[in-house]
C-alpha positions as CSV (number, residue, x, y, z in Angstrom):
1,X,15.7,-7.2,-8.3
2,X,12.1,-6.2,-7.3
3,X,9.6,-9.5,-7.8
4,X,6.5,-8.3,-9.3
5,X,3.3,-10.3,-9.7
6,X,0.8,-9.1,-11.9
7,X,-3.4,-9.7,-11.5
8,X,-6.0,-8.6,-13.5
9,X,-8.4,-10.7,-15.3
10,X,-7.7,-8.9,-19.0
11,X,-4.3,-10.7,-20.8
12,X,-4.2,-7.5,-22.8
13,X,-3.6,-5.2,-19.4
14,X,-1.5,-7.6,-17.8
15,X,0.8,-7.4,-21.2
16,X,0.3,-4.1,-21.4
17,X,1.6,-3.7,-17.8
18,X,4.4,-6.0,-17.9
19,X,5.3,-4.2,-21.0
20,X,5.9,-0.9,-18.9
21,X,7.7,-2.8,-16.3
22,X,10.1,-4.2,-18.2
23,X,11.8,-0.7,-18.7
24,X,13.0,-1.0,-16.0
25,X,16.2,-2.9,-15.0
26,X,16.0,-3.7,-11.9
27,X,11.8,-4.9,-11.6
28,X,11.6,-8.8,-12.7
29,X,7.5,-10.3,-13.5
30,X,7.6,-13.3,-11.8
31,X,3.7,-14.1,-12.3
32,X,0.8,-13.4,-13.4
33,X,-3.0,-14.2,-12.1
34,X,-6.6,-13.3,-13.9
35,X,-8.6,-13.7,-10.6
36,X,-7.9,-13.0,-7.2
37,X,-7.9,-16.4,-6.1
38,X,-5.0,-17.3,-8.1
39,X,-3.3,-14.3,-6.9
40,X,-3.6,-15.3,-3.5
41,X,-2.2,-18.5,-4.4
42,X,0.7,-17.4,-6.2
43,X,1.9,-14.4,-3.8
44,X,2.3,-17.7,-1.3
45,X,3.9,-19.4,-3.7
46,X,5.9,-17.1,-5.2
47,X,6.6,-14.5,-2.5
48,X,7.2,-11.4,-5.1
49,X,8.0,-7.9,-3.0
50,X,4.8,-6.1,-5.1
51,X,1.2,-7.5,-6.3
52,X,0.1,-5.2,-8.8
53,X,-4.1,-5.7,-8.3
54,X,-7.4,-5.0,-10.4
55,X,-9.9,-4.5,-8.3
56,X,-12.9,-5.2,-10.2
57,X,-12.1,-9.4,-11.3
58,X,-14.0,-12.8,-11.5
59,X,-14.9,-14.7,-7.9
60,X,-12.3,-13.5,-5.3
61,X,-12.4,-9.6,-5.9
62,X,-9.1,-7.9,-5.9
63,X,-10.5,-5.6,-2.3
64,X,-10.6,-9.5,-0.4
65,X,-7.6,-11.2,-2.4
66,X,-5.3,-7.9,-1.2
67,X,-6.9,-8.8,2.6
68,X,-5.7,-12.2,2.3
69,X,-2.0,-11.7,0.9
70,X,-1.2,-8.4,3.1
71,X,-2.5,-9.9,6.1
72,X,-0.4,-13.8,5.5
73,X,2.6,-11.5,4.9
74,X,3.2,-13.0,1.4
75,X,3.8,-8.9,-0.4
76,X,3.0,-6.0,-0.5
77,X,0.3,-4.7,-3.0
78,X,-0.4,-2.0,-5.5
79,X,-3.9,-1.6,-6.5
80,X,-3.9,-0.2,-10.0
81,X,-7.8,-0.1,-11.2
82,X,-9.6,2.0,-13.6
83,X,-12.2,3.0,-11.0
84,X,-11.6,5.9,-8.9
85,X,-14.8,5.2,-6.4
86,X,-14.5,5.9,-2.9
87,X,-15.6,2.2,-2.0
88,X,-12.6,0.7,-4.3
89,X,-10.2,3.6,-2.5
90,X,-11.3,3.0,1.1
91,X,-12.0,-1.3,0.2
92,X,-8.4,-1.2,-1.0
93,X,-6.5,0.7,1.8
94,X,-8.5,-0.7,4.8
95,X,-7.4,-4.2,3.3
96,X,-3.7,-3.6,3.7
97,X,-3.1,-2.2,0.2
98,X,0.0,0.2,0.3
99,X,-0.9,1.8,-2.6
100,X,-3.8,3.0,-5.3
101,X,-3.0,4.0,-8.5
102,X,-5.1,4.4,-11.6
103,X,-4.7,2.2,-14.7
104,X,-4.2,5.5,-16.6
105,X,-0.6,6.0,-15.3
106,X,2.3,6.7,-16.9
107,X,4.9,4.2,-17.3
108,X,7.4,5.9,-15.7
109,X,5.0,6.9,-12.6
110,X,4.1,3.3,-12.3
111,X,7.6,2.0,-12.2
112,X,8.6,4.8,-9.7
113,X,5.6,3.8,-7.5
114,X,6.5,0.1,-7.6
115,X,10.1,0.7,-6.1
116,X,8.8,2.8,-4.0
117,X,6.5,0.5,-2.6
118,X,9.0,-2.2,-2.6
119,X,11.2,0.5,-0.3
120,X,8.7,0.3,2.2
121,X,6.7,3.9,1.3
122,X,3.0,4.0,0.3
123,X,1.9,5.2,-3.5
124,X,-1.6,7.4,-3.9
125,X,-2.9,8.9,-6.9
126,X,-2.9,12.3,-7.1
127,X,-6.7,12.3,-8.7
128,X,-7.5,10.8,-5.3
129,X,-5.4,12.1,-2.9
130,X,-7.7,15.0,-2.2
131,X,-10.7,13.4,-1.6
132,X,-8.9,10.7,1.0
133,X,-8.0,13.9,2.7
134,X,-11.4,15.2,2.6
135,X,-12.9,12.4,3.5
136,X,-11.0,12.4,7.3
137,X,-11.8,16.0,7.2
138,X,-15.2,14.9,7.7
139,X,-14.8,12.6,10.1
140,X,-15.2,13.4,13.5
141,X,-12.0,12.2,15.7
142,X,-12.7,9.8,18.3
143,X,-13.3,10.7,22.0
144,X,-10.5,7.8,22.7
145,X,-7.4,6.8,20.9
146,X,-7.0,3.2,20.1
147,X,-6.1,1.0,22.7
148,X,-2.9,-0.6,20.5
149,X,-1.7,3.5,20.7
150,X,-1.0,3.0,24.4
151,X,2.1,0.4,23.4
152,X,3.6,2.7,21.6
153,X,7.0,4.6,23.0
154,X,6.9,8.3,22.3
155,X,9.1,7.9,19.4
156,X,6.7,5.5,17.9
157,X,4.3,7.9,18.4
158,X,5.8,10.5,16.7
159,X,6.7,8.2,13.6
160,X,3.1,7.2,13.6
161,X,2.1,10.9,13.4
162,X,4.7,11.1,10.2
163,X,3.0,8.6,9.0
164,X,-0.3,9.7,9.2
165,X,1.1,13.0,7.1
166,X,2.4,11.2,4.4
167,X,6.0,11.1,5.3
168,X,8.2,8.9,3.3
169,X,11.2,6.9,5.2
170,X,13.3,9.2,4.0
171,X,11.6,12.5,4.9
172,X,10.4,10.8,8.2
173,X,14.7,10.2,8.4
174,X,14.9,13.5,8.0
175,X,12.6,14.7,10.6
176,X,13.7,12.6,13.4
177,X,17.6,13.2,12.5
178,X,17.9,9.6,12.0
179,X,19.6,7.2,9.2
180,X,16.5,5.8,7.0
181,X,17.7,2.4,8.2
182,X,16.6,3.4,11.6
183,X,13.1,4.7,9.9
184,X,12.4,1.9,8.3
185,X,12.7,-0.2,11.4
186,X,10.7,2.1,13.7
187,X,8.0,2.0,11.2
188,X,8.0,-1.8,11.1
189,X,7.7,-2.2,15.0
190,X,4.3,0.7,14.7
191,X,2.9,-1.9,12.2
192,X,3.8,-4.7,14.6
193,X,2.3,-3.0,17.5
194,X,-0.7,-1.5,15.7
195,X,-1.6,-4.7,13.7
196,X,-1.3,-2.8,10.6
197,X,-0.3,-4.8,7.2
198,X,0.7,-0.8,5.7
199,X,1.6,2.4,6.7
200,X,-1.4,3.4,4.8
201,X,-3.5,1.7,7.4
202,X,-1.5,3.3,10.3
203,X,-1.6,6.5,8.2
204,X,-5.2,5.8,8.3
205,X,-5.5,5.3,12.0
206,X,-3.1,8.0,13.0
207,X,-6.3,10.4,11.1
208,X,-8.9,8.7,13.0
209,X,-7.2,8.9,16.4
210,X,-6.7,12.7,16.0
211,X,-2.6,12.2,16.2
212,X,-1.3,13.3,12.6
């Protein structure tokens, strides 16, 4: 079973998403929190595999709660918001989130996005995908890589550069000719190495260092 926890500081959207999630068989709602401090508090608690977090909630705001529990290691989390900005996008991912989704999803994409998440991959919307991609565009690469890059083996480098395309474990399986199992493992010890709490941060750094 896949442990969820659901924050958002509206009862009616937290019903409404534990509604959708209950579909599925195999996802379980362990919790629920209307402000990010309580989220924090039961991610430790609890340890569910996904947080499914609002961005936009009283005192701690979902960007700083999603800080807290990717970087303690307590789960993994799923920003669903009904605010496409750039600084909720950015906020989000550069916190650790390993995914962003928008609170206009369907039910089906949302429990698809949750197991994926829960299987290690990362989850963007497609109404923001474009303009993440843009935004690097834009960016001028860096005149030196990262000093973290220099730990990593060549393999690691080139699963890094997966990464930074947007390659699942399986397709990143795929392009290395190895068993997912071995994928998922590689792309643990990048995260290790790189200090990373997503491979949508290391996606994110793979852009900036010029290496995707």
């Amino acid at each position: 079973m896949i442990r969820v926890l659901l924050a958002d500081d509206h009862a009616a959207v937290r019903a409404g998403m534990r509604l959708m999630l209950e579909e599925a068989t195999d996802i379980e709602i362990v919790g629920e929190a209307a402000d990010g401090a309580v989220a924090v508090r039961q991610a430790s608690a609890l340890r569910p595999d996904v947080v499914l977090m609002d961005i936009r909630m009283p005192g701690t705001d979902g960007i700083r709660a999603t800080r807290e529990i990717t970087t303690a290691g307590h789960a993994d989390v799923l920003v669903l918001t009904t605010f496409d900005l750039d600084d909720y996008l950015f906020g989000a991912l550069r916190a650790g989130a390993a995914g962003f989704l928008l609170k206009s999803v369907e039910p089906a994409t949302l429990i698809d996005a949750v197991r994926r998440i829960a299987a290690g991959d990362g989850i963007l919307a497609p109404e923001v995908t474009r303009r993440l991609l843009s935004a690097f565009a834009e960016t001028p690469a860096p005149t030196t890589a990262p000093a973290a890059l220099d730990h990593l083996t060549g393999r690691e480098r080139d699963v890094l550069a997966a990464l930074g395309r947007g390659l699942s474990n399986a397709d990143l399986a795929t392009e290395l000719a190895i068993t997912e199992a071995t994928a998922k493992t590689h792309v643990s010890r990048v995260l290790a190495k790189l200090g990373c709490t997503s491979r949508v941060q290391a996606a994110i750094l793979a852009k900036e260092a010029g290496i995707a």
